[in-house]
Phi, psi and omega in degrees: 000158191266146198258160176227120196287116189283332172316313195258002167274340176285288172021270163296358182263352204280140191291150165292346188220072197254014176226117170245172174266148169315331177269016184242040173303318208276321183285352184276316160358274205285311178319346224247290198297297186344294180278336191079057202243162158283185170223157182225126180251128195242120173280129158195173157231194200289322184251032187275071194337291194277008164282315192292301168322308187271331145328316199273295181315313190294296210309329205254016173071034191251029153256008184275357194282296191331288253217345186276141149085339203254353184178135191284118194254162143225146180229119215246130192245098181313350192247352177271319198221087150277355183294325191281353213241009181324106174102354199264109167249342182215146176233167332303124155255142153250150196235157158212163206186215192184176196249119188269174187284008158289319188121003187237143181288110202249122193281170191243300203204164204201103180240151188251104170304116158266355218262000000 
């Protein structure tokens, strides 16, 4: 029997695209559900140190081996998408979860920058 290399079938299921922007939620989702991926949503803004500190990490590649391919992020700018940002009082917060067969984000955890 033929044996099937599981390395390169994942491969190929992984979304082309896995850090979306707040306003692309429903498509960073629907990616989500699409692949099976988890999602991690980082709520911060612009004049925010440690928002700016975890932004600098994605830019400079040093979180991409965690999040390429393995879960779908979005990063939510409270002050641009307050409609997304309901309930949100201190940043960064993260929320993380999956996509039910409806297609809605069902949080897991939920962490809060106090610092």
């Amino acid at each position: 029997p033929k044996v099937e290399n599981r390395d390169s079938a994942k491969e190929t299921d992984k979304p082309q695209k896995t850090v979306f922007d707040g306003s692309e939620l429903k498509e960073a989702l629907k990616e989500a559900k699409e692949h099976g991926l988890p999602v991690v949503i980082k709520y911060g803004r612009e004049g925010c140190p440690p928002c700016r500190s975890f932004d600098g990490d994605m830019a400079q590649g040093r979180l991409s081996g965690t999040f390429d391919g393995n879960a779908i992020l979005v990063k939510v700018d409270t002050d641009r998408n307050p409609n997304l940002s309901a309930g949100i009082s201190r940043v960064p917060t993260f929320k993380t979860g999956y996509v039910n067969d409806q297609g809605n984000f069902v949080i897991t955890n939920q962490f809060i920058n106090y610092g």
